[in-house]
PAPANU-788617 format. One record per residue (C-alpha): residue number from 1; residue in one letter; x, z negated, y. Coordinates in steps of 0.2 Angstrom, whole numbers. Example, Ala and Ser with C-alpha at 12.3 -4.5 7.8 and 13.67 -1.06 7.14 Angstrom:
# PAPANU-788617
NODE num residu    px    pz    py
NODE   1      A    62   -39   -22
NODE   2      S    68   -36    -5
This chain:
# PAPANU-788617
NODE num residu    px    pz    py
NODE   1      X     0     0     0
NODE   2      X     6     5    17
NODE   3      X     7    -8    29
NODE   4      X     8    -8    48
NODE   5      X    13   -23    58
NODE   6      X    11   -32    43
NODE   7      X    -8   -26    41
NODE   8      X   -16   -19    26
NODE   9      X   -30    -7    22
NODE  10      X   -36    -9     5
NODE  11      X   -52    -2     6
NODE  12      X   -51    17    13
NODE  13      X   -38    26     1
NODE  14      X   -27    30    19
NODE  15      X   -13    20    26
NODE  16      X   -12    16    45
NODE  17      X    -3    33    48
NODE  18      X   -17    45    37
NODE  19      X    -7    46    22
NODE  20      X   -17    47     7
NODE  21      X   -14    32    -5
NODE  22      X   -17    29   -25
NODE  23      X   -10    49   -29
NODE  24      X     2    47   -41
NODE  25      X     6    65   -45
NODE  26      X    15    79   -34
NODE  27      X    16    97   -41
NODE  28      X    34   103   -39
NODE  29      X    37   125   -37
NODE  30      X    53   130   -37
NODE  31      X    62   145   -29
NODE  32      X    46   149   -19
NODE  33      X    49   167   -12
NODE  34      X    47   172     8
NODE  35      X    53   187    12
NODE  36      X    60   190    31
NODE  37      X    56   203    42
NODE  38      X    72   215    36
NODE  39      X    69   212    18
NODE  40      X    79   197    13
NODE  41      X    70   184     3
NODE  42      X    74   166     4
NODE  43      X    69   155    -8
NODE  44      X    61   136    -9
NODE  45      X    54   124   -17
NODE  46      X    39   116   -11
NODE  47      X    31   100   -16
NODE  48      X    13    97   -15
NODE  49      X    -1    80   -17
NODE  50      X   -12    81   -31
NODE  51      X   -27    88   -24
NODE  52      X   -33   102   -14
NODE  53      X   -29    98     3
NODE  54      X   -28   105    13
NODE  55      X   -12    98    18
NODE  56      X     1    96    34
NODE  57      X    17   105    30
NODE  58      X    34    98    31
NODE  59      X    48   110    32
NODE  60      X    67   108    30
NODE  61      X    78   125    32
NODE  62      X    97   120    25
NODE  63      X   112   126    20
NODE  64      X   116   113     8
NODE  65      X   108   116    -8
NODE  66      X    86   112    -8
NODE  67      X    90   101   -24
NODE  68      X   105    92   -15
NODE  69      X   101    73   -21
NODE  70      X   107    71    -1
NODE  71      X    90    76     5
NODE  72      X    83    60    -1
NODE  73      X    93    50    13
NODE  74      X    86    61    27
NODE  75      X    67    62    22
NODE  76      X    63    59    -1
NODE  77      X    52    75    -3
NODE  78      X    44    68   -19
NODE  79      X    38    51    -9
NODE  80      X    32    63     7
NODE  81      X    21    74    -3
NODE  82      X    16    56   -11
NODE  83      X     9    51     7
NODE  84      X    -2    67     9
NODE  85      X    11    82    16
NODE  86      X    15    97     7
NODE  87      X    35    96     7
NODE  88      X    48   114    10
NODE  89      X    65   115     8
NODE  90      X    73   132     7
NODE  91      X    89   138     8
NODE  92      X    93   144    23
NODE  93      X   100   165    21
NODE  94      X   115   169     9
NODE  95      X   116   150     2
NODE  96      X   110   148   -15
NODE  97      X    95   156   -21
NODE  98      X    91   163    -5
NODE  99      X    96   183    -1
NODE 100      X   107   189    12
NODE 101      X   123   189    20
NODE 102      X   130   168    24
NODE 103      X   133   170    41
NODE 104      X   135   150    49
NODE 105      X   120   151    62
NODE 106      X   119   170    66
NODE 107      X   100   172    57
NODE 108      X    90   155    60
NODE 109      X    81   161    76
NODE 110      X    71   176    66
NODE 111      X    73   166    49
NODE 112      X    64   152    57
NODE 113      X    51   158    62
NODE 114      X    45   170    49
NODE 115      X    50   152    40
NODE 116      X    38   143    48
NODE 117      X    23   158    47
NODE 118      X    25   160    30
NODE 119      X    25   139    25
NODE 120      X     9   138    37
NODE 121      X    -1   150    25
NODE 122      X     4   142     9
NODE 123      X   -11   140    -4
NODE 124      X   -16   122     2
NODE 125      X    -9   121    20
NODE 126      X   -18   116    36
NODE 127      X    -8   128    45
NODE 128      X     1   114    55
NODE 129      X    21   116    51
NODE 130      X    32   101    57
NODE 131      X    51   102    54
NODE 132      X    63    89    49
NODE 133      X    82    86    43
NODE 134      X    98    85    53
NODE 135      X   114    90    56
NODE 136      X   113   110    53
NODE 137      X    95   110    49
NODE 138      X    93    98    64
NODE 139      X    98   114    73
NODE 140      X    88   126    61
NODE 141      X    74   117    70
NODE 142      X    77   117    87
NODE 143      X    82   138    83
NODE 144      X    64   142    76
NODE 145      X    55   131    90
NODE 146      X    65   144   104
NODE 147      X    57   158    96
NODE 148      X    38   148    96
NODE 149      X    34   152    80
NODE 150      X    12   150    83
NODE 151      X    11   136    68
NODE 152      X    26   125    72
NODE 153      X    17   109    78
NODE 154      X    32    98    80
NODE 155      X    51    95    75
NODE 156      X    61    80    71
NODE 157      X    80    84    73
NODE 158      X    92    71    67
NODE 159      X   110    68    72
NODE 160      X   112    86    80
NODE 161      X   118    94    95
NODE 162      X   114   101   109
NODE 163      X   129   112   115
NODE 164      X   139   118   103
NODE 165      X   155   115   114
NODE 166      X   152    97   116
NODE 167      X   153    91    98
NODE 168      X   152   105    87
NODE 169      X   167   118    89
NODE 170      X   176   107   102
NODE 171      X   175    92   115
NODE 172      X   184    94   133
NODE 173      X   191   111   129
NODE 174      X   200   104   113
NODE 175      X   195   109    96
NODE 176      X   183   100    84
NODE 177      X   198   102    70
NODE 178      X   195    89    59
NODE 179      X   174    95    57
NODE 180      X   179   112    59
NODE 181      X   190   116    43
NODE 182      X   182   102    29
NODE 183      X   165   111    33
NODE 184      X   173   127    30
NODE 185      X   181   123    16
NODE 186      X   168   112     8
NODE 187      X   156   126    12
NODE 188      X   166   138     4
NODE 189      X   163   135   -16
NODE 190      X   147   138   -14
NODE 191      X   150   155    -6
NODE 192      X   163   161   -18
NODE 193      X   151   158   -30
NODE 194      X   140   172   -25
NODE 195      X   154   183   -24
NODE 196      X   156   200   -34
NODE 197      X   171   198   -40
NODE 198      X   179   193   -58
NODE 199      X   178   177   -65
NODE 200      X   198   174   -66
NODE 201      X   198   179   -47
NODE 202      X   184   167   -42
NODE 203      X   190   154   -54
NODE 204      X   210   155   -42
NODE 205      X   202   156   -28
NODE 206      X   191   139   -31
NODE 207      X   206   131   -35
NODE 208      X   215   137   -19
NODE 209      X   201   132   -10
NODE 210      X   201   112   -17
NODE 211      X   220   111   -16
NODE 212      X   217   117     3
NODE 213      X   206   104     7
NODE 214      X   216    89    -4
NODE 215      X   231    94     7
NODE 216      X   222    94    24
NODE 217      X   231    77    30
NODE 218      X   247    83    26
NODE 219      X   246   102    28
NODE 220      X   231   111    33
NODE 221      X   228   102    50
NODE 222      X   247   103    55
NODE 223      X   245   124    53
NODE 224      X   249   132    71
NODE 225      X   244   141    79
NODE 226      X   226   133    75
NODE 227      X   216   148    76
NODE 228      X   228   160    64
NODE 229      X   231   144    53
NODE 230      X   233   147    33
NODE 231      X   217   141    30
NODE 232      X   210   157    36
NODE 233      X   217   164    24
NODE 234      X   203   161    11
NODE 235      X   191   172    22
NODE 236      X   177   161    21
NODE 237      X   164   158    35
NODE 238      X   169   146    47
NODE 239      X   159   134    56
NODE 240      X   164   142    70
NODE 241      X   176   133    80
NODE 242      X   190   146    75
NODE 243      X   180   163    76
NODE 244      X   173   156    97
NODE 245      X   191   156   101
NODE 246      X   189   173   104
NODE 247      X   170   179   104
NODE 248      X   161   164   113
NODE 249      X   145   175   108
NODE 250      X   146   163    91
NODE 251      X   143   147   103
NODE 252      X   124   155   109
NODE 253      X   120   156    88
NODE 254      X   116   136    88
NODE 255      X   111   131   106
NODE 256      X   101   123   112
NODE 257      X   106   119   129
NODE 258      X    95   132   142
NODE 259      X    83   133   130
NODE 260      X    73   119   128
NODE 261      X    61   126   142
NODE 262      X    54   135   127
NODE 263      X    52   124   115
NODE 264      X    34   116   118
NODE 265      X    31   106   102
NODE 266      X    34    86   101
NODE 267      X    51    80    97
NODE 268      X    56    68    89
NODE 269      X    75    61    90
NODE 270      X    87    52    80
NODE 271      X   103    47    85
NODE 272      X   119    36    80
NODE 273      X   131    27    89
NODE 274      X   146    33    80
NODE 275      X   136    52    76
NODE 276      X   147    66    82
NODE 277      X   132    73    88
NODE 278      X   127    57    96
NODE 279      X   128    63   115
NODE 280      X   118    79   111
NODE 281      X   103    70   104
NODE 282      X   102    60   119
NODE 283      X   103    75   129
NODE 284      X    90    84   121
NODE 285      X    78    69   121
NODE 286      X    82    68   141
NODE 287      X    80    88   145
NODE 288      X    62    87   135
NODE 289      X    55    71   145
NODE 290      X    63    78   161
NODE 291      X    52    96   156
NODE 292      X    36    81   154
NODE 293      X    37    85   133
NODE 294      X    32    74   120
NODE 295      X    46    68   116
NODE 296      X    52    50   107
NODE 297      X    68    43   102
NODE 298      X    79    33    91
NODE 299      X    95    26    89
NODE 300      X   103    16    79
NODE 301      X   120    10    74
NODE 302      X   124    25    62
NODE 303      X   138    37    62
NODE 304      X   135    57    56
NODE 305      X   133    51    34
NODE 306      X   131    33    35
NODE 307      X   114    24    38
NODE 308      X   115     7    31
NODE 309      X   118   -10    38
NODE 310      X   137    -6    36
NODE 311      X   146     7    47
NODE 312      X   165     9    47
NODE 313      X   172    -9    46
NODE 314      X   154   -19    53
NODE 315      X   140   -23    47
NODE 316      X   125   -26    59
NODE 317      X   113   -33    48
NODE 318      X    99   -27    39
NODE 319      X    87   -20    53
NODE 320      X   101    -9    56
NODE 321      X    98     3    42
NODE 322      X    87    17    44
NODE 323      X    77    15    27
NODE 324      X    72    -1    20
NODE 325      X    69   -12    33
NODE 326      X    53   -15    42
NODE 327      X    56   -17    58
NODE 328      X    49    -3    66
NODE 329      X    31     3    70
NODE 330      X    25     6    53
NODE 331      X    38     3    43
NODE 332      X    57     6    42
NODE 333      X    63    20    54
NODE 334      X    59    34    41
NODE 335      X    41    29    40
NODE 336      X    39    27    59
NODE 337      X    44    47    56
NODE 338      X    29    51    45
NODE 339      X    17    42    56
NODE 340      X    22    52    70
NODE 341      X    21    67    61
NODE 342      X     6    60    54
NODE 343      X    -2    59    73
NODE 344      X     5    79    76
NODE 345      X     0    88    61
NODE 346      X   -15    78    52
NODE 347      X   -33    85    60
NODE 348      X   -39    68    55
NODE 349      X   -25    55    58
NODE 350      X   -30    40    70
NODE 351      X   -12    36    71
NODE 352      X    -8    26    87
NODE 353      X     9    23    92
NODE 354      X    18    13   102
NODE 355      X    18    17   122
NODE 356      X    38    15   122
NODE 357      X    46    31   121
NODE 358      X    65    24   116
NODE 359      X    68    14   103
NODE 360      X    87     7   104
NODE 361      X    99    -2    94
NODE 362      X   109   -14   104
NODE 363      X   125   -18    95
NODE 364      X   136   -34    98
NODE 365      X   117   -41    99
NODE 366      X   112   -32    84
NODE 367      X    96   -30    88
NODE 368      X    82   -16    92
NODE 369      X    74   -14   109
NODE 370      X    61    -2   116
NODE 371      X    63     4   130
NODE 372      X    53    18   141
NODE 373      X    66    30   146
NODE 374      X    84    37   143
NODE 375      X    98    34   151
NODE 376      X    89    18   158
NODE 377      X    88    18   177
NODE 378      X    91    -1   179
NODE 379      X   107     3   172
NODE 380      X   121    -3   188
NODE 381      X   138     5   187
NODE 382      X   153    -3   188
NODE 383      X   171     0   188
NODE 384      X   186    -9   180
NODE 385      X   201    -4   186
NODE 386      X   216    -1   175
NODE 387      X   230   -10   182
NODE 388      X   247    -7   180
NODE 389      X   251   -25   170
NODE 390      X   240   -18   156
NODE 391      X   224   -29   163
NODE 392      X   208   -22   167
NODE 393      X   201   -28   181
NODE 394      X   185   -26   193
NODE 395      X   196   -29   210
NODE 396      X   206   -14   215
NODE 397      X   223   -12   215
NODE 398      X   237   -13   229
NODE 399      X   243     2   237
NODE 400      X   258     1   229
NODE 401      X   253    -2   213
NODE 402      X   266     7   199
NODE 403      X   262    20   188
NODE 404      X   263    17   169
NODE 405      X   272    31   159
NODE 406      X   273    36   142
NODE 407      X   279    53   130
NODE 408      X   267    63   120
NODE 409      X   276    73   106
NODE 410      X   264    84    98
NODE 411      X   273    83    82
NODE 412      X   270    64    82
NODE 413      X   251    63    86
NODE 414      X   240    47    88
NODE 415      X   231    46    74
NODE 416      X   210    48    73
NODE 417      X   205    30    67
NODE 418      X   186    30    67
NODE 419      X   175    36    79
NODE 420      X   161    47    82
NODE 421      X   167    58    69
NODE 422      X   164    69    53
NODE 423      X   178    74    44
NODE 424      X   184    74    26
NODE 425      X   185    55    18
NODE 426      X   204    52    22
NODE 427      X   198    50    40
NODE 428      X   181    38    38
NODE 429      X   172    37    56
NODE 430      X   161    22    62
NODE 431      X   169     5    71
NODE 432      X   188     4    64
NODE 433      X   202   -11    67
NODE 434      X   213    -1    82
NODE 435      X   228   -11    76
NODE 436      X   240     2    70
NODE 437      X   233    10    85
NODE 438      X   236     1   100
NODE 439      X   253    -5    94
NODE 440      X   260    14    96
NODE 441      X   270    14   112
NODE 442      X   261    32   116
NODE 443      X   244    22   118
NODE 444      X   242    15   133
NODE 445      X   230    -4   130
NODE 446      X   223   -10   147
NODE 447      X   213   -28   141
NODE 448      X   199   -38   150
NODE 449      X   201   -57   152
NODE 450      X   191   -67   139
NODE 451      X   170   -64   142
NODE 452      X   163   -80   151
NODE 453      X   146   -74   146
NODE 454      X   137   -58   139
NODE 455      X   142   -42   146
NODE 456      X   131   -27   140
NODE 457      X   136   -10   141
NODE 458      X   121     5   138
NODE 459      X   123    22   145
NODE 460      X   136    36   148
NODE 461      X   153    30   150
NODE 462      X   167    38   158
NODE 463      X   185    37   164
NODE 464      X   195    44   179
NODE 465      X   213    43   176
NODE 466      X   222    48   192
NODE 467      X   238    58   181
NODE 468      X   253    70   179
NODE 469      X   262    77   165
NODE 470      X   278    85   165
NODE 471      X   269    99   154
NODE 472      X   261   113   161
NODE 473      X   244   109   150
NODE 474      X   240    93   141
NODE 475      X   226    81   136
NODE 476      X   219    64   140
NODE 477      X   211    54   129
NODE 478      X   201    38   132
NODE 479      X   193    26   120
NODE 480      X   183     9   124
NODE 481      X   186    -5   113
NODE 482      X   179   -24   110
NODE 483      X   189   -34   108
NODE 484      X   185   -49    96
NODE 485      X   191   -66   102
NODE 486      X   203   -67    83
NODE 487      X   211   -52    92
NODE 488      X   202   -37    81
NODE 489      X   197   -22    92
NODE 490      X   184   -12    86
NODE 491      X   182     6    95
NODE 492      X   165    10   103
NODE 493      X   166    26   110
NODE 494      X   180    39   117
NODE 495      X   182    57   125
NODE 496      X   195    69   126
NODE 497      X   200    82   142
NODE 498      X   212    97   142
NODE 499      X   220   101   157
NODE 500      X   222   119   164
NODE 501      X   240   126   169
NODE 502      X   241   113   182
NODE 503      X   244    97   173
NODE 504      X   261    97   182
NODE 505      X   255    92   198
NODE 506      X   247    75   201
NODE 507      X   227    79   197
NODE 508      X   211    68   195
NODE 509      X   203    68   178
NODE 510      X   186    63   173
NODE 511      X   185    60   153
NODE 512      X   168    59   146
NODE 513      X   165    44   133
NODE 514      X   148    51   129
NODE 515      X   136    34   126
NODE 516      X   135    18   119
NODE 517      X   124     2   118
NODE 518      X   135   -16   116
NODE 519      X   133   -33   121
NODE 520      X   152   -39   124
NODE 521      X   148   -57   118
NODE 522      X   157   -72   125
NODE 523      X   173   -76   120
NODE 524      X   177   -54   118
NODE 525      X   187   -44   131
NODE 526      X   185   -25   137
NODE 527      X   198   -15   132
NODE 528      X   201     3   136
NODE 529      X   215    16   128
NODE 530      X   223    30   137
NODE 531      X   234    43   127
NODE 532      X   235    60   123
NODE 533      X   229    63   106
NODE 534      X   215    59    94
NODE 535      X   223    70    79
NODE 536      X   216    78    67
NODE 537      X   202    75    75
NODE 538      X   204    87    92
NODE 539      X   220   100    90
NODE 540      X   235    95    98
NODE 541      X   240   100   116
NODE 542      X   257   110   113
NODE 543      X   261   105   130
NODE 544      X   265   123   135
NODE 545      X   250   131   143
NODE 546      X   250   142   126
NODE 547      X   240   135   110
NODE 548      X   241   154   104
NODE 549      X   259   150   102
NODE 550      X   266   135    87
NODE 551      X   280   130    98
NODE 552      X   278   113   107
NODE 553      X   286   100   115
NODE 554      X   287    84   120
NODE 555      X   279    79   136
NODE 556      X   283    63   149
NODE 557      X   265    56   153
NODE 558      X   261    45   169
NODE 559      X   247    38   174
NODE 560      X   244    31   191
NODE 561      X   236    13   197
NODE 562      X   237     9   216
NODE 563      X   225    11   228
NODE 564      X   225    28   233
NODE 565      X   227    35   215
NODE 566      X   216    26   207
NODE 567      X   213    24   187
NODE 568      X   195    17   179
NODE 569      X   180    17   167
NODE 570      X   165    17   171
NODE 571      X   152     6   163
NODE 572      X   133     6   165
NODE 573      X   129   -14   166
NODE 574      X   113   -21   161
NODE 575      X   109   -38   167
């Protein structure tokens, strides 16, 4: 029995949401054909209730395999069709069992909608189609709602972006390495295997491809020049952060940004933390409300694969995960989903949800808040200088203040530990210990004075680092950390920027730490990082002005602090 709020209805065969309870059966068709307007077919399979419906349908449009057990921890089709939708999941062009050419992104406009047309007139549909998944099928959603396909009633993107060079092929004009070749590469079996060539030929080339990505820590990512690096030579589709390097027509494949004045249907948004997608979601959610579009959203804790109470080295408790704990409208988060879906696709639902359009984790805290908009406008903003002794500090510094200098050599990087991150399981992402970190002398650690009281910290962050390289062309990187009062930092959220051909002359940089949500608790201290690396999570700066180019050298850093040349985050306080 479905409860909301801790209510029941025994007596009326539907939960709170309208989903039908006390079916036990659900009909299962696999490979269900659709064939797109030039031919191709893809295939699915679709779940349906015992009954005749007619039923809401739920579709999900991936290139991961429809009978992936890892659909289960986005949205169980068995358990949906359960509560009264008629679940989809097709493979998404050239993947699988579906026709055509495997093309990352190129088809999901047109494939989308004829998608979406054909799910709405399956024998027992309502003809209402809501979307759900994330990631890459967060985005096969947000493509079919450009094109308006007539029966797409709503979409429910999780974790996905909202340009594709903020987060997806790169960050501040660096690359997205470390996402950029595991994909490809853990993408790749799958396309071998549909191949026409000879079994001892696909049989090398699948070994060639798993001793590529075993060797990406010590090999594959080190390849330079990035984008002619050996792992293109296994010629398989690439995410794509190689192939815009030189046609930035792959980049308007998967955005969304400029186009959300077309997409008309609820939205609904779920966001993590530590998601490498994280600052995307919230931009989506934002450019919808700020159009006046339904549009809700939730974040919690999570990072891009891990949704439980436990991300990287924390734990939050048990309201932090996603599934399994009822402490949102409805149920867990996943339920809140199908309620809302419930309210959007059901002719007869009497769904009422809550007036608060936000729904937010507060880390630190631990705890979820509602809230009515995003980012919160009651936010104040307040700067913390970086000072020259390594303190950070909210008076400004003196006029003549040193500079703090250090050497970035690109064939000794900082390492990527944890983060806002998805890359292969050598480098895990989520809230790490910054020990091994923070003790490099190429990382620059500017710390806080011990926390009187709490301190909370939700919005867009940012840093202005007042710099100059002796490199023509370099990055800056900025992380914030809290630090635990037994001396553990745990990162919260950083940004990279690359500098032109200017970096030589004394220049004013703004690096974007995307969001976060954190109550510094008494006892903890601020703590920011400056450097210039993340690696192999962004490509190194060669420090020549020429990434086309494997030769590099070492680069002498120096970061400014007095009062004319000031260094700072910015951090939107809540009181």
């Amino acid at each position: 029995m479905t409860e909301k709020l801790g209510t029941q209805t025994p007596d009326t065969g539907r939960a709170p949401d309208g989903t039908v309870q006390g079916s036990p059966k659900v009909a299962v068709d696999f490979d269900v054909p659709a064939r797109m307007r030039d031919g191709n077919v893809l295939r699915a399979n679709v779940y349906r209730p015992e009954g005749a419906g007619p039923w809401p349908v739920l579709l999900a449009r991936l290139p991961y395999f429809k009978d992936s057990p890892m659909l289960a921890s986005v949205l169980d089709p068995v358990q949906t069709a359960h509560r009264g939708f008629m679940v989809v999941v097709q493979d998404t062009r050239g993947r699988f069992a579906s026709e055509g050419e495997w093309e990352p992104f190129r088809y999901e406009r047109e494939d989308g909608f004829d998608s979406v047309e054909w799910a709405a007139r399956l024998p027992g549909s309502n003809g209402r189609v809501g979307m759900f998944g994330g990631s890459y099928f967060g985005n096969t959603q947000w493509m079919a709602a450009i094109q308006r396909p007539p029966s797409l009633a709503a979409i429910s993107p999780m974790v996905t972006w909202c340009d594709p060079m903020d987060g997806l092929f790169a960050r501040g004009g660096a690359v997205e390495l470390g996402l950029e070749l595991a994909w490809t590469l853990q993408t790749g079996a799958a396309y071998l295997l549909r191949l026409p060539i000879s079994e001892e030929e696909r049989a090398r080339r699948l070994v060639a491809i798993v001793a590529e990505y075993d060797s990406l820590p010590t090999k594959g990512y080190w390849d330079l020049p990035v984008k002619t690096g050996e792992i293109q030579g296994h010629q398989l589709p690439s995410l794509g952060a190689i192939p815009v390097l030189t046609n930035p027509d792959v980049a308007t494949w998967c955005r969304v940004a400029g186009n959300h004045q077309r997409v008309t249907v609820p939205t609904f948004h779920t966001a993590g933390w530590y998601d490498v997608f994280l600052q995307g979601t919230l931009d989506n959610f934002r450019a919808m409300r700020d159009l006046g579009r339904d549009a809700r959203l939730v974040v919690g804790p999570w990072s891009h694969g891990e949704f439980g109470d436990a991300v990287g080295d924390l734990r939050f408790g048990l309201p932090a995960s996603r599934v399994g704990a009822a402490v949102h409208p409805y149920g867990d988060v996943n339920d809140f989903q199908l309620a809302w879906f419930g309210q959007h696709l059901k002719s007869d639902s009497s769904v009422e949800l809550p007036e608060p359009r936000v729904r937010l984790f507060v880390m630190g805290r631990n705890a979820w808040r509602d809230e009515n908009e995003w980012p919160l406008q009651r936010a104040e903003i307040q700067r913390h200088h970086l000072r020259a002794d390594g303190s950070l500090t909210t008076a400004g510094p003196a006029a003549d203040e040193g500079a703090t200098e250090f050497l970035y050599d690109p064939s000794d990087p900082v390492p990527t530990v944890g983060g806002q991150t998805v890359m292969m399981s050598a480098f895990p992402s989520g809230p790490k210990e910054q020990a091994r970190v923070e003790a490099r002398p190429d990382v620059c650690v500017f710390t806080s004075e011990p926390l009187d009281e709490e301190f909370e910290v939700t919005g867009r962050v940012r840093v202005v680092l007042h710099a100059v390289s002796s490199a023509p062309s370099t990055d800056w990187v900025a992380r914030l950390c809290d630090v635990h009062p037994d001396g553990r930092s745990y990162n919260l959220c950083d940004g990279i920027v690359r500098t032109g051909q200017n970096a030589s002359s004394v220049g004013c940089y703004e690096v974007d730490l995307w969001s976060t949500s954190n109550v510094f608790l008494p006892g903890h201290r601020i703590r920011v990082h400056v450097t210039s690396s993340s690696f192999p999570r962004w490509d190194r700066n060669l420090n020549t002005g020429d990434q086309d180019s494997p030769r590099h050298q070492v680069a002498q850093q120096r970061l400014f602090h007095d009062a004319d040349r000031p260094s700072f985050i910015e951090l939107p306080v809540i009181r």
